[in-house]
C-alpha positions as a Markdown table, in Angstrom:
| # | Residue | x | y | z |
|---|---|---|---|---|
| 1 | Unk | 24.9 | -9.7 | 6.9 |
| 2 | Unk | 24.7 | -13.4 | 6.1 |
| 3 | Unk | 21.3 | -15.1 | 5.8 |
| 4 | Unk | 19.9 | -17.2 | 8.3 |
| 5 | Unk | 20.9 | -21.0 | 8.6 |
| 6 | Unk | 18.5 | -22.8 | 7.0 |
| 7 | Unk | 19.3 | -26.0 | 8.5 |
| 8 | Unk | 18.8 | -25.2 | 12.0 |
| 9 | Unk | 15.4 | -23.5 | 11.4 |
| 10 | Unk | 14.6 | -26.9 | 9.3 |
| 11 | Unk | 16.1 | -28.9 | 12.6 |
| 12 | Unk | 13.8 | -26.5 | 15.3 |
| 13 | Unk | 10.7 | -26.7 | 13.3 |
| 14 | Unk | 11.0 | -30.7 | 12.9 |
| 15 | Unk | 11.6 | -30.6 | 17.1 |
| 16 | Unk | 8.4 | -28.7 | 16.8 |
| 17 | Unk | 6.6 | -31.5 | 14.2 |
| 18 | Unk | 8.0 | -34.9 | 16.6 |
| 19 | Unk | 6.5 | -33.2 | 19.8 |
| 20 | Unk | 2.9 | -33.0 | 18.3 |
| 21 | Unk | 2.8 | -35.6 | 15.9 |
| 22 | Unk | 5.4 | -38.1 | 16.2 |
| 23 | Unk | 8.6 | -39.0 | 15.4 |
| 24 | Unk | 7.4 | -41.2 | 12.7 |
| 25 | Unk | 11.2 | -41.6 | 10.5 |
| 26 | Unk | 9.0 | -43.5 | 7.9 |
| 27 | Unk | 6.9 | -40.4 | 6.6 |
| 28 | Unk | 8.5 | -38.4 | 4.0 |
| 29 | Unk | 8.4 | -34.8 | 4.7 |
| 30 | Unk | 8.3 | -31.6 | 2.8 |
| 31 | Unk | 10.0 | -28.4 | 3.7 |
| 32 | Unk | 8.8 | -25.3 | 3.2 |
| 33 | Unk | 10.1 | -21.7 | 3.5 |
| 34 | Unk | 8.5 | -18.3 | 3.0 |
| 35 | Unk | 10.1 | -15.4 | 3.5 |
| 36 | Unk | 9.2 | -12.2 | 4.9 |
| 37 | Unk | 9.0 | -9.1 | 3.2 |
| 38 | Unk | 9.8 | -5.2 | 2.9 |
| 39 | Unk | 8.5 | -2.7 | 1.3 |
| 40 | Unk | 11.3 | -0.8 | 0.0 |
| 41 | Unk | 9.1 | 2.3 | -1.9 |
| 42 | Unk | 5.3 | 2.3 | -2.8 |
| 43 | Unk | 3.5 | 3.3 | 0.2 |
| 44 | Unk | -0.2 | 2.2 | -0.6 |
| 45 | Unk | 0.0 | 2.0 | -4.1 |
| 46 | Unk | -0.4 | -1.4 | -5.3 |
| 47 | Unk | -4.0 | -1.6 | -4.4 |
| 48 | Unk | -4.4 | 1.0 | -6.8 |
| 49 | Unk | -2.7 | -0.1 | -9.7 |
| 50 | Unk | 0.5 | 1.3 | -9.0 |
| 51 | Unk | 4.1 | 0.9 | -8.8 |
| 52 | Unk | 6.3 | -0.5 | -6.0 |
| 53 | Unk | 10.0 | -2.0 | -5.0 |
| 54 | Unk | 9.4 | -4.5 | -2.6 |
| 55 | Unk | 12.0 | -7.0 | -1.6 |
| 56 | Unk | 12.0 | -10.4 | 0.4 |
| 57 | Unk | 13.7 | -10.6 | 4.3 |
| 58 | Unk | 16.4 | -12.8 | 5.9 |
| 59 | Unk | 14.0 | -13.9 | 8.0 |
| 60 | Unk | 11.0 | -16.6 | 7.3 |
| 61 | Unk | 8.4 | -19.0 | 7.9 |
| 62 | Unk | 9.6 | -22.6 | 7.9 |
| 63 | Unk | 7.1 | -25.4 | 7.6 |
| 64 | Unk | 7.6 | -29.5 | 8.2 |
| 65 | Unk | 4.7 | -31.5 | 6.5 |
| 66 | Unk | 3.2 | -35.0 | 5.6 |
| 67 | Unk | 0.4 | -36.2 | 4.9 |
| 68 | Unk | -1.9 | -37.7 | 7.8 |
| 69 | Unk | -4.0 | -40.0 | 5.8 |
| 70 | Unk | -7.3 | -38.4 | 7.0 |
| 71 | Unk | -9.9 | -35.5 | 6.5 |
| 72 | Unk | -8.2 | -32.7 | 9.0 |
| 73 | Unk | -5.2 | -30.3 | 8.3 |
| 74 | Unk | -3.8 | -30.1 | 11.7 |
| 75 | Unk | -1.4 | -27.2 | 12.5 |
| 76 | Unk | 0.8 | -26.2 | 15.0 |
| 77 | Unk | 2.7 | -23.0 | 15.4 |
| 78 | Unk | 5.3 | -22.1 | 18.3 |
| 79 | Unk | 4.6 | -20.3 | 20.6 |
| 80 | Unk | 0.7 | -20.5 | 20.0 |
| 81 | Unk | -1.8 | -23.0 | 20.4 |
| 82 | Unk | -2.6 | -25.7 | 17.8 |
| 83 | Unk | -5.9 | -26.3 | 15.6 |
| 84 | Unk | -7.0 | -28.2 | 12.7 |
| 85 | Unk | -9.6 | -27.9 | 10.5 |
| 86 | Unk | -12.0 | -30.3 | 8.1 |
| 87 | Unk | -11.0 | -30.7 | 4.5 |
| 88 | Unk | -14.7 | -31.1 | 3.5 |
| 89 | Unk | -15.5 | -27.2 | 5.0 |
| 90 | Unk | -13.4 | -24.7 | 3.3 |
| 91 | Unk | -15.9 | -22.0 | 3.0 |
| 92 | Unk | -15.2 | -18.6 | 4.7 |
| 93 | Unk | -15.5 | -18.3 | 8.2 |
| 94 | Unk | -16.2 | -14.4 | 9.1 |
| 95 | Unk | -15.6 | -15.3 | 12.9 |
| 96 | Unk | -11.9 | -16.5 | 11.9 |
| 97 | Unk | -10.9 | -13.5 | 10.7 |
| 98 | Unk | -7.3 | -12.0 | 11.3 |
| 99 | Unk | -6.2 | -15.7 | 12.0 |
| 100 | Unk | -4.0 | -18.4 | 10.9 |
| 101 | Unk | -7.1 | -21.0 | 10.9 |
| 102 | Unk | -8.5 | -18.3 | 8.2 |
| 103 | Unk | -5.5 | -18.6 | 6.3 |
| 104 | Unk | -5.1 | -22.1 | 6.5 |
| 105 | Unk | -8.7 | -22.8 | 4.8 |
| 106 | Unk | -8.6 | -19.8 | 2.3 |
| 107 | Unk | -5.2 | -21.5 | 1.2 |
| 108 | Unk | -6.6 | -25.0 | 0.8 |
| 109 | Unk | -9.8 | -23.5 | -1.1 |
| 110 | Unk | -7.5 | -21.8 | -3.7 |
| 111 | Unk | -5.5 | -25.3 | -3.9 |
| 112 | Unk | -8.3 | -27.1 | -4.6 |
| 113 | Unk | -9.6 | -24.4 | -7.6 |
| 114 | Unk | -6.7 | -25.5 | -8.9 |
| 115 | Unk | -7.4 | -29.0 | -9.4 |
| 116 | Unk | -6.2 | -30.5 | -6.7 |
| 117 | Unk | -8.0 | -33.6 | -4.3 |
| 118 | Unk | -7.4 | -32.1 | -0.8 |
| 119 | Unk | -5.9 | -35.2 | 1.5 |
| 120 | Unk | -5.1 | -34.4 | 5.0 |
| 121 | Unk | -1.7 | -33.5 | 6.4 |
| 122 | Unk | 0.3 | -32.6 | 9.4 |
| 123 | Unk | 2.4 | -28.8 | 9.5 |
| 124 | Unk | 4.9 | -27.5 | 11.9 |
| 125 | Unk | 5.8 | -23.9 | 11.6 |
| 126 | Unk | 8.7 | -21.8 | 13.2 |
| 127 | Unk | 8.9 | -18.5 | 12.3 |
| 128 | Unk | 12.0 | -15.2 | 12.2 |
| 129 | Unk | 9.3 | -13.3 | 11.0 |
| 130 | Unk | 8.3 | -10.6 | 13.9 |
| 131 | Unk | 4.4 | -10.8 | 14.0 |
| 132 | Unk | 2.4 | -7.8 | 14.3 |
| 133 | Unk | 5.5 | -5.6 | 12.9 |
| 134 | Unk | 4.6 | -5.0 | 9.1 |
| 135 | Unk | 7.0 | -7.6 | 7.3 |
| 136 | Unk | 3.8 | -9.5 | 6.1 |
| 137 | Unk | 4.1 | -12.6 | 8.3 |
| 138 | Unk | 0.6 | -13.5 | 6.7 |
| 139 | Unk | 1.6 | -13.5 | 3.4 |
| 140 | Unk | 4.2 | -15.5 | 4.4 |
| 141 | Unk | 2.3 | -17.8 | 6.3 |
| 142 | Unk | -0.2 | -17.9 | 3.1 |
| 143 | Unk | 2.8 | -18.3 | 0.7 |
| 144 | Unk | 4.0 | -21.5 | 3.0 |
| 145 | Unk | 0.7 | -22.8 | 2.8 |
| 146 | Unk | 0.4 | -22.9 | -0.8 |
| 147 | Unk | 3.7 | -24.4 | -1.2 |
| 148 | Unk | 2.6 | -27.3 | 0.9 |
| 149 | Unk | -0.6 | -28.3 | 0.0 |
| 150 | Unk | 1.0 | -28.1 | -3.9 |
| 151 | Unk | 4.0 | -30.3 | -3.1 |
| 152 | Unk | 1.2 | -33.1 | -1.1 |
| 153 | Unk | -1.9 | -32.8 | -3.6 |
| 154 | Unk | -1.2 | -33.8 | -6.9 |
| 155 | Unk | -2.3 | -30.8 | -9.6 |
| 156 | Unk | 0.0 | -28.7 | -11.8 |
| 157 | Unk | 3.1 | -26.6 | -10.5 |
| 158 | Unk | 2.0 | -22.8 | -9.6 |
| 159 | Unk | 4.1 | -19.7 | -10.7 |
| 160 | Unk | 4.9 | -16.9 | -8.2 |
| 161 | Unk | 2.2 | -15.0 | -9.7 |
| 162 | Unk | -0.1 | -17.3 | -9.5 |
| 163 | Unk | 0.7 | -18.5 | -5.6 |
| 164 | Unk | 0.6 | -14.5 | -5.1 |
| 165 | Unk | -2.9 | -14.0 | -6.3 |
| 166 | Unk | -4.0 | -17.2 | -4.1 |
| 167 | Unk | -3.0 | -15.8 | -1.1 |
| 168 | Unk | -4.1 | -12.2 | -1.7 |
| 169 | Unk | -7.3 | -13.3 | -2.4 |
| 170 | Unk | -7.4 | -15.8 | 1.0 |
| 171 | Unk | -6.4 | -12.5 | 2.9 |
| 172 | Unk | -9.1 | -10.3 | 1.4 |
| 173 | Unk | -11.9 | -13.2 | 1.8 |
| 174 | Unk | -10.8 | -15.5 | 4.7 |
| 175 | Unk | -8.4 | -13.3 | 7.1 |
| 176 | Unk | -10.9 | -10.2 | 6.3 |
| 177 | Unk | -7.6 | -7.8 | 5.1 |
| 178 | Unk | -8.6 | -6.2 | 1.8 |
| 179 | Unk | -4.9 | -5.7 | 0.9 |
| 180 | Unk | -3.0 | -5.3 | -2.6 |
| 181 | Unk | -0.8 | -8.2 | -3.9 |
| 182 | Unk | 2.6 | -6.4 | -2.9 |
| 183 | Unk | 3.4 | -8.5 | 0.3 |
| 184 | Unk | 2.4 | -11.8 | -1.2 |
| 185 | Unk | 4.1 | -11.2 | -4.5 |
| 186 | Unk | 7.9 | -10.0 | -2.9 |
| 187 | Unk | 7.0 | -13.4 | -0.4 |
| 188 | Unk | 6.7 | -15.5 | -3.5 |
| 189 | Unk | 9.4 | -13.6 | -6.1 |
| 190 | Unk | 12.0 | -13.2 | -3.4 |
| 191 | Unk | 15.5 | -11.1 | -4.7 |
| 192 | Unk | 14.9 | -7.3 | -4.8 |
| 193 | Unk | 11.7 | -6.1 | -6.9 |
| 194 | Unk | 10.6 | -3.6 | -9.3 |
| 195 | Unk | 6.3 | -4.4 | -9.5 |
| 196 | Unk | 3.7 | -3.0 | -11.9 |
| 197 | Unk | 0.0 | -3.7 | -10.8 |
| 198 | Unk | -2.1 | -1.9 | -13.6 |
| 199 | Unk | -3.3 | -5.0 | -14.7 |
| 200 | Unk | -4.2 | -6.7 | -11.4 |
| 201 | Unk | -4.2 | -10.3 | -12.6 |
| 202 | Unk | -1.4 | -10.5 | -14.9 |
| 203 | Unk | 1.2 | -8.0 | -12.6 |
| 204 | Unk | 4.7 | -7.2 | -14.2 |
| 205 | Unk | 7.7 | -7.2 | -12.5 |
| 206 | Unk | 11.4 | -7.1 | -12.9 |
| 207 | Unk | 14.4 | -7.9 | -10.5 |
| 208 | Unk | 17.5 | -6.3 | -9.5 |
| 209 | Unk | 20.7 | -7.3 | -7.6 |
| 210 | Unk | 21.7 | -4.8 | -5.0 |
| 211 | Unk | 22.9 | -4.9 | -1.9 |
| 212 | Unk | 22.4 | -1.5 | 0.0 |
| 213 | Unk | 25.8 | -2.5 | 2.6 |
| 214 | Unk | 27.8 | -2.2 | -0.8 |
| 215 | Unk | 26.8 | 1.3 | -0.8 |
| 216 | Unk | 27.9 | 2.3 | 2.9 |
| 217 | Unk | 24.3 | 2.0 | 4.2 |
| 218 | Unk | 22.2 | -1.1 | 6.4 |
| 219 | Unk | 18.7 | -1.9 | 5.9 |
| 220 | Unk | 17.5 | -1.5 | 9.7 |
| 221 | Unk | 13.5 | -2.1 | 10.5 |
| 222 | Unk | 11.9 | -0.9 | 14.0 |
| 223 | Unk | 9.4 | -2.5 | 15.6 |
| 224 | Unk | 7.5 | 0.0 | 17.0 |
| 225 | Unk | 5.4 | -2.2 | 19.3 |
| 226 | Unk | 2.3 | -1.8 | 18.5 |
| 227 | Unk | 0.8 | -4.8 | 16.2 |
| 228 | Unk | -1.0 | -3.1 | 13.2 |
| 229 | Unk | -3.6 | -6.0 | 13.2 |
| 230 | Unk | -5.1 | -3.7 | 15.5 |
| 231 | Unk | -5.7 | -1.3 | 13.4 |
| 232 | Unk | -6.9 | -2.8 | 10.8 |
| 233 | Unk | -10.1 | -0.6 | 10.4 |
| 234 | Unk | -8.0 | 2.0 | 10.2 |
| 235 | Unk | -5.1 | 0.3 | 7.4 |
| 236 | Unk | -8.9 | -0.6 | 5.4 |
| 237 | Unk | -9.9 | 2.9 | 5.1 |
| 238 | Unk | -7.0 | 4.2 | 3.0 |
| 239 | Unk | -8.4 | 2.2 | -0.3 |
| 240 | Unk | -11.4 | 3.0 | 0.7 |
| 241 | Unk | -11.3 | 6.4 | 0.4 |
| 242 | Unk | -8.3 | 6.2 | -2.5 |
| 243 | Unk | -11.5 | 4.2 | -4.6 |
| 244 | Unk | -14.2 | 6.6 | -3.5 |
| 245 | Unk | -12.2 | 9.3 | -5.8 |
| 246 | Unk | -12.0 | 7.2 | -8.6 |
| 247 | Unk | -15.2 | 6.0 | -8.3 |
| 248 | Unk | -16.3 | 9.6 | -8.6 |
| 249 | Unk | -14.6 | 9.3 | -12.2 |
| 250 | Unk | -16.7 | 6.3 | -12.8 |
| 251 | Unk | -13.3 | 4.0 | -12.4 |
| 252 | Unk | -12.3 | 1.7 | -9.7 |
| 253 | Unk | -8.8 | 2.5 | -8.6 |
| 254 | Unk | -6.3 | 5.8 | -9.3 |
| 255 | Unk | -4.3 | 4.5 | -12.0 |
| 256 | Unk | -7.0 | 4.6 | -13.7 |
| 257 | Unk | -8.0 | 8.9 | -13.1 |
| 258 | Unk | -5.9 | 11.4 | -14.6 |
| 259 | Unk | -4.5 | 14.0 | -12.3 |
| 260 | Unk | -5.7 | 16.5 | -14.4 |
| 261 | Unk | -9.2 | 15.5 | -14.9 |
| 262 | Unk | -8.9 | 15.3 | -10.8 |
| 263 | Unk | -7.6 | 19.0 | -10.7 |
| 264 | Unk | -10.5 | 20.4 | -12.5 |
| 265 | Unk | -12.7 | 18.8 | -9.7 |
| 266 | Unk | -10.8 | 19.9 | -6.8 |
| 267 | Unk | -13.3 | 22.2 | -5.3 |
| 268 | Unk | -16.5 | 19.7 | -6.2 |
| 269 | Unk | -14.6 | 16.8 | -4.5 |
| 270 | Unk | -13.9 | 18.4 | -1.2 |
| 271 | Unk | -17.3 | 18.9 | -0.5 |
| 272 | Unk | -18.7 | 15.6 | -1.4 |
| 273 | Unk | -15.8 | 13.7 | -0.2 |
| 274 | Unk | -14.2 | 15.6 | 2.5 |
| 275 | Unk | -10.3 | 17.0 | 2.8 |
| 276 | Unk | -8.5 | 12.9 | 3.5 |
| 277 | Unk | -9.9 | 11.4 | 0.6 |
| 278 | Unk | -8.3 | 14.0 | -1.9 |
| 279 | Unk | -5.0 | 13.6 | 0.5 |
| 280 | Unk | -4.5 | 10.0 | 0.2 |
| 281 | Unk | -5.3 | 10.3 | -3.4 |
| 282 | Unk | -2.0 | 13.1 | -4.2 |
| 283 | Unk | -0.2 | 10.6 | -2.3 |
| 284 | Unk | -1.1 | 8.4 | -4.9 |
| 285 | Unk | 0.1 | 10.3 | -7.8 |
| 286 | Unk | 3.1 | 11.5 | -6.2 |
| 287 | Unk | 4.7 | 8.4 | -4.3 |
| 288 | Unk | 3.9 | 6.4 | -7.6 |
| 289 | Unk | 5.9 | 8.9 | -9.5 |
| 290 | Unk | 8.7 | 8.8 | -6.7 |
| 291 | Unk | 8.6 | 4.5 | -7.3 |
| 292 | Unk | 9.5 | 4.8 | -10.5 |
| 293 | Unk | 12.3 | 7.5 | -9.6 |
| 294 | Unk | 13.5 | 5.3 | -7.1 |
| 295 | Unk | 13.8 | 2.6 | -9.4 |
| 296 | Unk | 16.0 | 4.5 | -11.5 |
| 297 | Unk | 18.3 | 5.7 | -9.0 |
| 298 | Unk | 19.1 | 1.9 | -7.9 |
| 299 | Unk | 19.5 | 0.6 | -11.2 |
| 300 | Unk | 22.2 | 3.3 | -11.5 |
| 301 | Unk | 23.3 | 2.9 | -8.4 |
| 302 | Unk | 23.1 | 6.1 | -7.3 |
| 303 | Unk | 22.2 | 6.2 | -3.9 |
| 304 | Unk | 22.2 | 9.8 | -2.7 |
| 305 | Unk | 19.4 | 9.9 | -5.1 |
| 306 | Unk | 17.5 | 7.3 | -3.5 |
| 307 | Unk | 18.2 | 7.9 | 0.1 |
| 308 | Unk | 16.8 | 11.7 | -0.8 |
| 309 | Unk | 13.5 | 10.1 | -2.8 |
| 310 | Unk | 13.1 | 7.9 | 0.2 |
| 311 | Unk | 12.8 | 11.0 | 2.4 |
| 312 | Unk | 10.2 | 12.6 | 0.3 |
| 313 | Unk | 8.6 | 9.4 | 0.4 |
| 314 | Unk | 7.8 | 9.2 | 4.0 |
| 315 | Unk | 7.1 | 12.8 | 4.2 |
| 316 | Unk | 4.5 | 12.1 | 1.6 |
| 317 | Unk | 2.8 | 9.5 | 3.8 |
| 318 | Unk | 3.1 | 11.5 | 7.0 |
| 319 | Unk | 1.5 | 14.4 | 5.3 |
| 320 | Unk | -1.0 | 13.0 | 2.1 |
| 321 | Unk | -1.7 | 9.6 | 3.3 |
| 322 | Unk | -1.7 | 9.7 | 7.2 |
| 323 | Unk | -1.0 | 6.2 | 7.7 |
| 324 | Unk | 1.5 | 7.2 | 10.8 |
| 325 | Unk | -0.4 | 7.9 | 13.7 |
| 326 | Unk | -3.9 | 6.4 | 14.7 |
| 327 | Unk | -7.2 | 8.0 | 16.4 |
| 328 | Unk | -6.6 | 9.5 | 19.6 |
| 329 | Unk | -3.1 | 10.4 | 21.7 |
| 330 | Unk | -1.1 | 6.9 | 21.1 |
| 331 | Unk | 1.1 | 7.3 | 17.8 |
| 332 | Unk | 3.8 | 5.0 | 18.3 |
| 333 | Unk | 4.9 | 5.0 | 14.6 |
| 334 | Unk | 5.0 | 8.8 | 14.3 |
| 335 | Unk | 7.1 | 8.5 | 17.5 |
| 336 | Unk | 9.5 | 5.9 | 16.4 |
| 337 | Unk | 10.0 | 8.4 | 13.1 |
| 338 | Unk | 10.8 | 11.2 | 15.3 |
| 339 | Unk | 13.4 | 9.3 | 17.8 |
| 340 | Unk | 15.1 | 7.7 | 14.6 |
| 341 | Unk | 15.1 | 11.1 | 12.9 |
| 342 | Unk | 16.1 | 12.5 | 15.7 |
| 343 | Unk | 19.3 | 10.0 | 16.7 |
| 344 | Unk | 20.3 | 10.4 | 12.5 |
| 345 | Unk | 20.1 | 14.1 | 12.6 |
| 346 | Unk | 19.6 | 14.0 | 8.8 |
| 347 | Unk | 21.9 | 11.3 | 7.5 |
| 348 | Unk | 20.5 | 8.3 | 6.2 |
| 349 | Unk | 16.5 | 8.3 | 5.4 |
| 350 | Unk | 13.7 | 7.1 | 7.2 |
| 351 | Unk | 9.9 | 6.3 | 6.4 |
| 352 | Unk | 6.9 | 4.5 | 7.5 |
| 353 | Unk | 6.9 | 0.7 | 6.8 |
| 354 | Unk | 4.4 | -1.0 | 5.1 |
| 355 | Unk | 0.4 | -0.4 | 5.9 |
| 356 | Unk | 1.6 | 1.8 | 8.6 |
| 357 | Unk | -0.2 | 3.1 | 11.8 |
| 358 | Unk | 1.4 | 0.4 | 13.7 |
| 359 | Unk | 3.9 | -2.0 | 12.3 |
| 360 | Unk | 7.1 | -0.7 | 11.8 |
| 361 | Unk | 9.7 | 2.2 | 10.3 |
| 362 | Unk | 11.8 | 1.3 | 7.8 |
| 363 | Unk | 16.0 | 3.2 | 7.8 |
| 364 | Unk | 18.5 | 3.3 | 5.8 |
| 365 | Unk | 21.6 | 3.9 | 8.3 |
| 366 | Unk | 25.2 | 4.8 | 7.6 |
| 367 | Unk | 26.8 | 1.6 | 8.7 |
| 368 | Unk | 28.9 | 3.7 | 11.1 |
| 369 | Unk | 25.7 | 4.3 | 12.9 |
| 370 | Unk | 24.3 | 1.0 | 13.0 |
| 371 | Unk | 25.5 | 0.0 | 16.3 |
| 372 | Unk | 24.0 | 3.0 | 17.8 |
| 373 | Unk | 21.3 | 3.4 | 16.3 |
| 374 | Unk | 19.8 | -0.1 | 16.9 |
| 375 | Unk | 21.0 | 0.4 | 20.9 |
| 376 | Unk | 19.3 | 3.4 | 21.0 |
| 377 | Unk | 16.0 | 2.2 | 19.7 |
| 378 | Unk | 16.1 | -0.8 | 21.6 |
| 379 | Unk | 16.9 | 0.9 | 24.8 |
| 380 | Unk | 13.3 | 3.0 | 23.6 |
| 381 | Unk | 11.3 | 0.0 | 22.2 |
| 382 | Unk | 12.6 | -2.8 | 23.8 |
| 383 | Unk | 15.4 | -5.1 | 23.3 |
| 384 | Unk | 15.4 | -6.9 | 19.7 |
| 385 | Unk | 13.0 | -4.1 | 18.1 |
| 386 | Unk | 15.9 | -2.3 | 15.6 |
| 387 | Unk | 17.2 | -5.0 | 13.3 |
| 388 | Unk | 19.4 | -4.9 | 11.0 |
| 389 | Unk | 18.0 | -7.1 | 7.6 |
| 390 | Unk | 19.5 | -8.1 | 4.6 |
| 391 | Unk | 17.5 | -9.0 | 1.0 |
| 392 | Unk | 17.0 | -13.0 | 0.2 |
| 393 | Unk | 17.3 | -14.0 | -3.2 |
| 394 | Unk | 14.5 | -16.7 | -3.1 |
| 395 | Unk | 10.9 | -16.2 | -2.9 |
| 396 | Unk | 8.7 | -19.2 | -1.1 |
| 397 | Unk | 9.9 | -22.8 | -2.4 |
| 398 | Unk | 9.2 | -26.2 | -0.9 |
| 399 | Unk | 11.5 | -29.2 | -1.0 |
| 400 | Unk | 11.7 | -32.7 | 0.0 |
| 401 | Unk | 13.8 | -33.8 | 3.1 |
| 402 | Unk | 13.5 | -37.7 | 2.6 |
């Protein structure tokens, strides 16, 4: 599948920038592109240390900037209504949370830590990325920030890693998301991924080429139509209750307890921590193990092996980790895992996407089946929910246009 024409998302998103601001030929603008991301295996394990494959999306955030010459960062976004805020008030805001203003001043507060004079300028941002659907259009968002605001205030150039860790810790504090650093590090790597998060501030990673169509099978995400910011409480309690049994080792996070030591306690925990905690916790252990499994089986390029750890991986999260169906009758994740199971009768592999509950699924489809497989889902989810994705090889850049 070819990637997406960068110059006619620049061209939109400059429409976009002339209707607000002006069609000023005289400013020089910066481009910027994020991409989004999926999580190809590591279901809730980076926050704990762990292992994942994550690998950036054919579709993206594209940003036009230039500097205004005042105070405010004003921002407009298609298809929602514009803001700005003050450069001289970028403290957290706990009424902005779970939106883009939030993100917008926790990006130009880690800017600033970096060195950097904050100047005000104007940004215009179109966007491939379906919101609400799990392929980490904040990160993105977060990672188009940064770009910007490093091309426009003068400081020293920012690795991947670093960009990554700014714009987890913006959605933790700012957009009120405690997440791991998965979706902003695949935003700002791009290519396909192999990520170790033991040691949370210097993560190690390595990257692989492969393309999943060479090997007779498409990379097709459902929306499942149900935006997982809305369940957010629900997305928050998973590390939650993953830390509360490693805090009952005296550690923070799982990579850090050994499964034997938890073993011995198994009885103990249950009744001081209740049946979930422990769940989410083998989950841990066991998709972490299937990661690094996973990882193999690519590098050889061996994908029965990997479609058949994939399975095992979403039956993990359906069963351990529960991160499928929400409180109450309305499970429209666990739903869109039946229907797709159901249309594949057992070819291919399917899994939850992402943080889960909402969001959406993630298949691997025999490219025979693609056709009917995405007109089937749309005919269930709506037109334009099944699409068929491709990896990008670059991670969030910015570049001059004039």
């Amino acid at each position: 599948m070819p990637q997406l024409t960068q110059t006619k998302e620049i061209a939109a998103t400059e429409r976009v920038f002339n209707e607000h601001f002006g069609d000023n030929t005289n400013d020089r603008r910066l481009h910027v592109h994020a991409p989004g991301r999926s999580e190809i295996a590591g279901n809730h394990t980076d926050h704990e240390g762990g292992h994942v494959i994550a690998g950036a999306l054919n579709v993206a955030i594209t940003g036009i900037c230039a500097a205004n010459g005042t105070d405010t960062i004003r921002v407009v976004s298609e298809g929602f209504d514009p803001f700005e805020i003050s450069i001289d008030d970028l403290d957290v805001h706990t009424e902005e949370h779970l939106t883009t203003t939030s993100l917008v001043r926790g990006m130009a507060h880690q800017l600033v830590a970096t060195g950097r004079t904050p100047q005000g300028f104007d940004i215009a941002m179109t966007s491939t990325v379906p919101g609400g659907s799990g392929l980490s259009s904040s990160a993105a968002c977060e990672a188009a920030l940064g770009r910007c605001m490093e091309a426009l205030w003068e400081g020293p150039s920012i690795s991947p890693i670093e960009l990554a860790l700014s714009s987890q810790k913006t959605e933790n504090d700012y957009f009120g998301k405690p997440c791991g650093l998965m979706d902003q590090l695949a935003v700002c790597l791009g290519g396909l991924a192999f990520m170790n998060f033991e040691d949370q501030a210097h993560p190690q990673f390595e990257r692989l080429g492969f393309n999943f169509e060479d090997d007779g099978y498409a990379l097709c995400l459902v929306n499942v139509g149900s935006d997982h910011v809305q369940f957010t409480d629900e997305y928050a309690a998973v590390p939650t209750e993953m830390q509360e049994v490693a805090r009952a080792f005296g550690k923070t996070r799982l990579c850090e307890v050994e499964p034997s030591a938890f073993n011995a306690r198994v009885v103990e925990l249950r009744e001081k921590l209740g049946d979930r905690c422990l769940l989410r916790a083998i989950h841990y252990w066991y998709e972490n193990g299937l990661v690094d499994s996973r990882w193999q089986a690519l590098q050889a390029n061996d994908i029965t092996a990997f479609l058949d750890l994939t399975r095992k991986s979403g039956a993990s999260s359906g069963m351990f980790l529960q991160n499928v169906s929400t409180a109450g009758a309305y499970q429209p994740a666990m739903l869109a895992l039946g229907l797709a199971e159901h249309i594949l009768a057992g070819e291919g592999a399917i899994r939850i996407h992402g943080g889960g509950f909402g969001g959406s699924i993630q298949c691997f489809v025999p490219l025979a089946q693609v056709d009917n497989f995405i007109e089937q889902m749309d005919a269930w989810f709506g037109k334009g929910a099944a699409l068929r994705y491709a990896i990008a090889d670059k991670g969030a850049y910015a570049q001059w246009l004039n």
